[in-house]
C-alpha positions as CSV (number, residue, x, y, z in Angstrom):
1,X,-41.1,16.5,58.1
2,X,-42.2,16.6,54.7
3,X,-43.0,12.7,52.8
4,X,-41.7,11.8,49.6
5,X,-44.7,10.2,47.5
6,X,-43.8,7.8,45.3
7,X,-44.5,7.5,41.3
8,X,-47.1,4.8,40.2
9,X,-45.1,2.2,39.2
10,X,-44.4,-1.0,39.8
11,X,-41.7,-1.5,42.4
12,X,-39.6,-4.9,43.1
13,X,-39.1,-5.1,46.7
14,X,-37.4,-8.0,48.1
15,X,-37.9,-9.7,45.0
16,X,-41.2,-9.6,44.1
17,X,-43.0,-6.9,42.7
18,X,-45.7,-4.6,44.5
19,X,-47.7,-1.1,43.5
20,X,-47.0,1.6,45.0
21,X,-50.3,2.6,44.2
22,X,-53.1,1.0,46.6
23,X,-56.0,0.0,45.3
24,X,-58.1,1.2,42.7
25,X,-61.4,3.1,42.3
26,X,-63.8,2.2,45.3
27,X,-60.8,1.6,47.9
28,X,-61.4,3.3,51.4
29,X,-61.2,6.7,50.4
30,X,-63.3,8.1,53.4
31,X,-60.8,7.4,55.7
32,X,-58.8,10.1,54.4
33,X,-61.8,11.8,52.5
34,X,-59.2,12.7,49.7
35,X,-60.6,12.2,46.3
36,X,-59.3,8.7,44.7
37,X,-57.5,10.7,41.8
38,X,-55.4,13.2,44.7
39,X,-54.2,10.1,46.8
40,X,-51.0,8.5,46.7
41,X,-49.7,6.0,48.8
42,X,-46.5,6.5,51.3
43,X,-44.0,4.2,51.6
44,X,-41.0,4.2,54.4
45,X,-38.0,5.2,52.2
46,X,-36.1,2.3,54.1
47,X,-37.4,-0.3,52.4
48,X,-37.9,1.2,48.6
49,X,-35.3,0.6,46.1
50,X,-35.9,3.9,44.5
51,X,-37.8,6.8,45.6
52,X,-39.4,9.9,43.8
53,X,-40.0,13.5,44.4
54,X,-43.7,13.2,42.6
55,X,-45.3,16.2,44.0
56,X,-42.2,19.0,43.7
57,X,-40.9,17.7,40.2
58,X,-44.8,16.7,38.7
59,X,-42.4,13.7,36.8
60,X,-45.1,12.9,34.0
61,X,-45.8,9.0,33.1
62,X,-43.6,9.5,29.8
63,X,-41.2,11.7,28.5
64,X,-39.6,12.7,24.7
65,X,-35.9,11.5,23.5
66,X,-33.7,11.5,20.6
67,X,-32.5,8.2,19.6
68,X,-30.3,7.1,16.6
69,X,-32.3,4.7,14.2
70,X,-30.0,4.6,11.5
71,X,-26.3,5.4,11.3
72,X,-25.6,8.2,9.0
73,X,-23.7,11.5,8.9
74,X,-26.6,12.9,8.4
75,X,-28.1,13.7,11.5
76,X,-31.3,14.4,10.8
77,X,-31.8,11.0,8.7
78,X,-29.9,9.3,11.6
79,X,-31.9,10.6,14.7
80,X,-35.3,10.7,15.2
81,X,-38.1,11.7,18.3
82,X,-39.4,9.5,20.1
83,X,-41.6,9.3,23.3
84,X,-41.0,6.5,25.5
85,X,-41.7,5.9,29.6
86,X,-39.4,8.0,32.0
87,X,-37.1,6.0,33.3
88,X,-36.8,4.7,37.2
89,X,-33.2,5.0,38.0
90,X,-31.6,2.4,39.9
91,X,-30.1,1.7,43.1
92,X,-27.1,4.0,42.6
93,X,-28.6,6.3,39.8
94,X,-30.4,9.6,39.8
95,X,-32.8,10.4,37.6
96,X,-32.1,14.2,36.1
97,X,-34.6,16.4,34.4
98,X,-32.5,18.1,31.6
99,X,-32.8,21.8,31.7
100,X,-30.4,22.4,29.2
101,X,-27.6,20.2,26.9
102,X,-25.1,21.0,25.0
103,X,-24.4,20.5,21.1
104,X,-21.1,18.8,20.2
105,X,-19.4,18.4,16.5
106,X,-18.7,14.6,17.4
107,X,-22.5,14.0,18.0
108,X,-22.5,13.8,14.0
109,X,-19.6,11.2,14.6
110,X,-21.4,9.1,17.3
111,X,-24.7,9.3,14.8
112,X,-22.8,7.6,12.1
113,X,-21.4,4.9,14.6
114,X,-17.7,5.9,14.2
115,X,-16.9,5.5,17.5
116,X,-18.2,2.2,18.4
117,X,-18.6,0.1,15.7
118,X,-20.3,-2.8,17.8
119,X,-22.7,0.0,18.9
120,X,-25.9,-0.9,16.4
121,X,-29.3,1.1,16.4
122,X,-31.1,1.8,18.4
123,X,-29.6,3.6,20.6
124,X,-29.7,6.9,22.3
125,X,-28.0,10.3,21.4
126,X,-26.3,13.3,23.0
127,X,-23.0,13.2,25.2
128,X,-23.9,16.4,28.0
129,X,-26.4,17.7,30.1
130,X,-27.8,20.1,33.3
131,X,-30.8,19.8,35.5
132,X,-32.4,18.8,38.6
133,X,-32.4,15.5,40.4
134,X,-35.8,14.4,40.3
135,X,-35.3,10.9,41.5
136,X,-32.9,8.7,43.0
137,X,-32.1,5.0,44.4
138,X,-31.3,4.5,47.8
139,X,-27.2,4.2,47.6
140,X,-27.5,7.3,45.7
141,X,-29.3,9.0,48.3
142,X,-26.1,9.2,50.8
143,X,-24.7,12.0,48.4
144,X,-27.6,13.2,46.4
145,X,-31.2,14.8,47.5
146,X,-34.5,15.8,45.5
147,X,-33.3,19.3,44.1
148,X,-29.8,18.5,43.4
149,X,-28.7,20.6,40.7
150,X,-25.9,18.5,38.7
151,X,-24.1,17.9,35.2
152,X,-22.9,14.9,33.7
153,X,-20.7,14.0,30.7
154,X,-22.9,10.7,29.0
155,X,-24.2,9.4,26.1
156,X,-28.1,9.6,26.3
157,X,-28.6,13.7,27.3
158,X,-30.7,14.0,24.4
159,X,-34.1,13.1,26.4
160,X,-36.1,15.0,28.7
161,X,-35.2,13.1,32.1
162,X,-31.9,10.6,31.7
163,X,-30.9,8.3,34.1
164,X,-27.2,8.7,35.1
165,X,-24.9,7.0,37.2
166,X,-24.1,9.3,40.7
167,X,-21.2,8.6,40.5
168,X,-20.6,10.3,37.2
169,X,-22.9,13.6,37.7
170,X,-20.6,16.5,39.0
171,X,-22.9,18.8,41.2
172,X,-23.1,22.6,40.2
173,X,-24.0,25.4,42.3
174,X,-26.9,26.3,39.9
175,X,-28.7,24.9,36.9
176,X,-26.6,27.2,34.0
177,X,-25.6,26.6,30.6
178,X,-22.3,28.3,31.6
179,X,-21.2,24.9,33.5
180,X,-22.8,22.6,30.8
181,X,-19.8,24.0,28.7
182,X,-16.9,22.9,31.3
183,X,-17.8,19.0,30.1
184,X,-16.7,18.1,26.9
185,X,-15.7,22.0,25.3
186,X,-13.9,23.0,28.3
187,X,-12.2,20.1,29.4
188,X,-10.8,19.3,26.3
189,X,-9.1,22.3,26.2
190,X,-7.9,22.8,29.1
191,X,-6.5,18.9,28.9
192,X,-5.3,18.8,25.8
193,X,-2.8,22.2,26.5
194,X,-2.2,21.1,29.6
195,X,-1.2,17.2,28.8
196,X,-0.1,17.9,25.2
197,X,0.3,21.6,24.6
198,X,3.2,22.0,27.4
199,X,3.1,25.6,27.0
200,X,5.3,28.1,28.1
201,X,5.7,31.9,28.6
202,X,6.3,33.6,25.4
203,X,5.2,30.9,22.8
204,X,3.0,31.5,20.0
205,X,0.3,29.6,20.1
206,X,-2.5,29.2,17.2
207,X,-6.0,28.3,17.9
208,X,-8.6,27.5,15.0
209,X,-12.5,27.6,15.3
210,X,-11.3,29.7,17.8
211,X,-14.6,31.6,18.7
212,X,-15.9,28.3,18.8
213,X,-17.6,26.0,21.7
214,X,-14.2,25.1,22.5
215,X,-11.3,27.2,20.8
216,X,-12.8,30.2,23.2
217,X,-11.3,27.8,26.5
218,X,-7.9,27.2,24.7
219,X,-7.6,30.9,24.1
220,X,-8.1,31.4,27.1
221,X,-6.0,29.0,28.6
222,X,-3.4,29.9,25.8
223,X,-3.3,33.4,27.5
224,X,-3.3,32.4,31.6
225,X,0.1,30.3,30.3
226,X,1.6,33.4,29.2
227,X,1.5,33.1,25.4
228,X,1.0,34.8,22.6
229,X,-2.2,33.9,21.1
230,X,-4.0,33.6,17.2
231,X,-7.3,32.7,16.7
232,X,-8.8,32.2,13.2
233,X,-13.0,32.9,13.1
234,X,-15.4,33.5,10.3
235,X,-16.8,37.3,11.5
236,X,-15.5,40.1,12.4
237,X,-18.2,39.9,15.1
238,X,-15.7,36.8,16.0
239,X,-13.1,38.7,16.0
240,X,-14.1,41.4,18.9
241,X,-15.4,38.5,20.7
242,X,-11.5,36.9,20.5
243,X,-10.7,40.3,21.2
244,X,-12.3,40.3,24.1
245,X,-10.6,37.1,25.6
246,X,-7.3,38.6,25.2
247,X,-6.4,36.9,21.5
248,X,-3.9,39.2,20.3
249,X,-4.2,38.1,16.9
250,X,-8.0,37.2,15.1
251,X,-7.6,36.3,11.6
252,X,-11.0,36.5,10.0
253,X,-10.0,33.9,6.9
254,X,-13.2,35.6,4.8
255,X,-11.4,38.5,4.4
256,X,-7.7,37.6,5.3
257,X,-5.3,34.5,3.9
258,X,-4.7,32.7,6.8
259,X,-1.7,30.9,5.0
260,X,-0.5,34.3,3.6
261,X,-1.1,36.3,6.9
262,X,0.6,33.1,8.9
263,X,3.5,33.3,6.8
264,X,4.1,37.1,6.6
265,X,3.5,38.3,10.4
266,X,4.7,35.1,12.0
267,X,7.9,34.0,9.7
268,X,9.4,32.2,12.7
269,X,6.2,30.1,12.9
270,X,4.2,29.1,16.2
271,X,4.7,26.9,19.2
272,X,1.8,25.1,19.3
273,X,-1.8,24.6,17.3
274,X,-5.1,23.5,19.1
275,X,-6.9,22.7,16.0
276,X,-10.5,21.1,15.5
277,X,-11.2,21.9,11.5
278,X,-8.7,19.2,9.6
279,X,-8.3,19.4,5.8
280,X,-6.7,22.6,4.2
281,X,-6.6,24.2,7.7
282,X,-4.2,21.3,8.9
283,X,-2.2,21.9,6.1
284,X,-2.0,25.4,6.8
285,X,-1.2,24.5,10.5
286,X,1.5,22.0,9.6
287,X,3.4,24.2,7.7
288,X,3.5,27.2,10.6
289,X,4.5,25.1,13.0
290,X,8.2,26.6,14.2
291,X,11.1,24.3,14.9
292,X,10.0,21.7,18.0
293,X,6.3,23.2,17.7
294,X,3.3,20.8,18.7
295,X,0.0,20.3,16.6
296,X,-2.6,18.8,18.8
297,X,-5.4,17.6,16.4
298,X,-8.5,17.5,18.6
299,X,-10.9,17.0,15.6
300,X,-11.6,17.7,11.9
301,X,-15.3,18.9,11.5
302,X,-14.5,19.8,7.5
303,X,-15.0,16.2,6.9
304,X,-18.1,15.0,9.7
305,X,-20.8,15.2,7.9
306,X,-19.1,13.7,5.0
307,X,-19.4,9.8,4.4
308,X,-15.9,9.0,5.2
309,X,-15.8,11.1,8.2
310,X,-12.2,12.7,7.5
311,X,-11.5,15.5,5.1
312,X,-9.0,15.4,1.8
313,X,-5.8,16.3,3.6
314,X,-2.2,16.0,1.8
315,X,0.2,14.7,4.3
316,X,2.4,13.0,2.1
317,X,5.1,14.9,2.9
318,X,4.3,14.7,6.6
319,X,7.0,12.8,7.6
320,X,9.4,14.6,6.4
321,X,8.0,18.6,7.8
322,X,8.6,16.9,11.3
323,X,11.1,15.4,11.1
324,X,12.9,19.1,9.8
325,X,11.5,21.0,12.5
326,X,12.2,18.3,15.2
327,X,8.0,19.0,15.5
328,X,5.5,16.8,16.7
329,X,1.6,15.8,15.9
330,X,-0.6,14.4,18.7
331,X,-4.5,13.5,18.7
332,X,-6.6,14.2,21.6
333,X,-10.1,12.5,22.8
334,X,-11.3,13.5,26.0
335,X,-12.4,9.5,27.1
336,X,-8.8,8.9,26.7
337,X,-8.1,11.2,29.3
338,X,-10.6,10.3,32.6
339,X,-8.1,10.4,35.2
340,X,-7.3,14.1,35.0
341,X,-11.5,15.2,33.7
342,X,-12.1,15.3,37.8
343,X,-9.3,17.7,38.1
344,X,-10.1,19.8,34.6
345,X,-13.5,19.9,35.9
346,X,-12.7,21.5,39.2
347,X,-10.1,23.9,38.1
348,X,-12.2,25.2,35.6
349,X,-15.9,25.7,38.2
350,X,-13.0,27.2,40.6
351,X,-11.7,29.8,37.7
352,X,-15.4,30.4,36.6
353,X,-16.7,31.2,40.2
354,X,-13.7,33.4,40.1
355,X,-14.5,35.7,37.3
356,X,-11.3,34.3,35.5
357,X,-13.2,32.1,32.5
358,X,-15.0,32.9,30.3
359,X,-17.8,30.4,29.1
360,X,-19.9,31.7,25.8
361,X,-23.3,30.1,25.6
362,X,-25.2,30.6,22.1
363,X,-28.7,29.7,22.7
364,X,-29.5,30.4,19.0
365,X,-30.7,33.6,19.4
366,X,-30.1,34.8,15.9
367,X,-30.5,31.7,14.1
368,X,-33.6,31.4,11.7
369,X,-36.4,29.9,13.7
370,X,-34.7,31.7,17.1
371,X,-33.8,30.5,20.5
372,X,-33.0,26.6,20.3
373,X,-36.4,26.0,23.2
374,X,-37.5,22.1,23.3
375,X,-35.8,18.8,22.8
376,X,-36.5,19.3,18.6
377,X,-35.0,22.0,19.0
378,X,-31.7,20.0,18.8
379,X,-31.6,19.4,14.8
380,X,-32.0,23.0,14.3
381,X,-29.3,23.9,16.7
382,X,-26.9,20.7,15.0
383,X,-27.7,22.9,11.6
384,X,-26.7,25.9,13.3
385,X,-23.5,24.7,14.9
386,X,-22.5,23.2,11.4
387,X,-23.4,26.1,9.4
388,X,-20.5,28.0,11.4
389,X,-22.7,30.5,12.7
390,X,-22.5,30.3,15.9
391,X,-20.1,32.3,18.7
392,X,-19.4,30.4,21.7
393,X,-21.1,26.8,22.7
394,X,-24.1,26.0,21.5
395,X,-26.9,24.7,24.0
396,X,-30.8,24.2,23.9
397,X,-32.9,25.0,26.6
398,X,-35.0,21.1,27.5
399,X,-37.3,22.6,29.6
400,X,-37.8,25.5,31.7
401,X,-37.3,25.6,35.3
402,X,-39.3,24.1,37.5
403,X,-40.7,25.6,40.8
404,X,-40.9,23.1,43.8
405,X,-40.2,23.6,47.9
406,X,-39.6,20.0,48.4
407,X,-37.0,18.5,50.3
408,X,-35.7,15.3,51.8
């Protein structure tokens, strides 16, 4: 039976606090004649509050994270590097060493403190993350072990180890960037279509950003419903990759009008938009929408890094488009939605395992400065994202995997 040693730090155990580090130089090292710097102290894991893998995971005394000193849309003036004490994870909490996390457009919006207003630096960054469980408290050791591969959807991923709630980290069968993509890209797609899209066989359905972290899912799921899908990109590269998921239609809008090509191959208009760019775009997808057609606005990333947040958009005559086509405009935002993630999140490992999704991971490979390796690694890759350049979701690689036997 292997023992789990325990980090040095303090512990509170039946509320008072003890070391779980015995003595100091000159304690009664010969009875083990192990040199004072190799020994460590065991502990029966019945009585600790929160126990450690120390030897398998090498957990060091402090650890690098990205927190938001100042709100701005600006994220590099908003979000700085700082190195603080890995955290000890609670009674039900695990403590997960981030192998990879994932780059959202709305990490911009949470940096400028749009989404909680009450919410005042400082305070951590990043919504999504993969790795190994490292450490865990006692409760959360009925569900989880030392090894644990999981994910988890929560603000703080931005940080070498993060502590995270067990009863919020989905397991995965493996540590890939593939299943980091499912959390916020992926669900809200296949939600959003699902809840608000009610598609059916035979609609047109019009997806922009669509090579994007998440327009690739709502092609996808665009296509599994039956439908006849378009999907606006930037690249002809783009557009194979569209291609490639079945889109019958890209539009590359640097060398096509998306409003003339709209208007002149689809005169009847389309069913339903998934659309994530707001401004002009909207505009363009409010007036292709066909009689009873549904535009599901799941974000506007023209205006993020903007000071306002929300890009010039002329809706005056809003009101009066829907009410002629008998159409309809709904928003979506994924914490909105909890009750079914459980179920999106499923579905979509399930399909995945299948060979029946597709999940694009851009690690940054062709972006100036290459592959997006290392926690600072994030305001290049936020650069990237922004810049439009990228095909799929983009992720950066925390750390590389680790290489431990130990088990519970």
């Amino acid at each position: 039976m292997s023992s789990l040693l325990l980090r040095p730090r303090l512990l509170r155990l039946g509320g008072r606090a003890v070391s779980l580090i015995g003595g100091g130089r000159g304690a009664s090292d010969s009875l083990s004649g192990v040199h004072p710097a190799a020994r460590r102290s065991i502990i029966d894991l019945s009585y600790s509050a929160h126990f450690m893998d120390f030897g398998g995971s090498s957990i060091p005394s402090s650890m690098s994270k990205l927190v938001v000193t100042k709100l701005s849309p600006d994220f590099r003036e908003a979000v700085c590097v700082q190195s603080v004490a890995v955290p000890t994870p609670g009674d039900a909490e695990l403590l997960v060493r981030n192998r990879f996390v994932g780059i959202n457009a709305s990490d911009i919006n949470y940096s400028a403190g749009r989404y909680d207003p009450s919410l005042k630096p400082p305070f951590d960054a990043g919504f999504e993350g993969i790795g190994e469980v490292v450490g865990l408290g006692l409760s959360a050791s009925s569900r989880y072990t030392i090894g644990d591969n999981v994910a988890y959807f929560r603000s703080g991923a931005f940080a070498e180890y993060t502590v995270v709630p067990a009863k919020e980290c989905v397991p995965v069968p493996a540590v890939k960037p593939e299943f980091l993509t499912l959390l916020v890209s992926g669900a809200t797609a296949y939600i959003a279509m699902k809840r608000l899209g009610d598609l059916a066989e035979g609609e047109t359905v019009l997806v922009t950003a669509a090579a994007g972290g998440t327009g690739q899912f709502a092609v996808q799921f665009a296509k599994q419903a039956g439908c006849h899908v378009i999907g606006t990109c930037s690249s002809n590269e783009k557009a194979g990759f569209l291609k490639s998921l079945g889109c019958n239609r890209p539009i590359n809008y640097t060398t096509e009008d998306l409003a003339k090509t709209l208007r002149k191959e689809y005169p009847k208009g389309v069913n339903v938009v998934y659309e994530s760019v707001g401004g002009s775009v909207l505009e363009v997808a409010v007036n292709t929408l066909a009689n009873k057609g549904r535009l599901i606005v799941i974000g506007f990333i023209s205006g993020y890094q903007t000071p306002s947040g929300i890009p010039q958009f002329r809706g005056g005559t809003l009101p009066v488009k829907l009410l002629q086509k008998s159409a309809s405009m709904r928003g979506f935002f994924l914490p909105h939605f909890y009750s079914d993630y459980r179920e999106a999140l499923s579905s979509m490992m399930q399909m995945f395992a299948n060979g029946k999704l597709v999940c694009e991971v851009d690690y940054g490979d062709q972006a100036e400065g290459g592959r997006f390796v290392g926690l600072e690694s994030v305001f290049r890759a936020m650069d990237y994202m922004y810049s439009g350049k990228n095909l799929g979701k983009v992720v950066v690689e925390v750390a590389p995997p680790a290489v431990s036997n130990s088990k519970l």
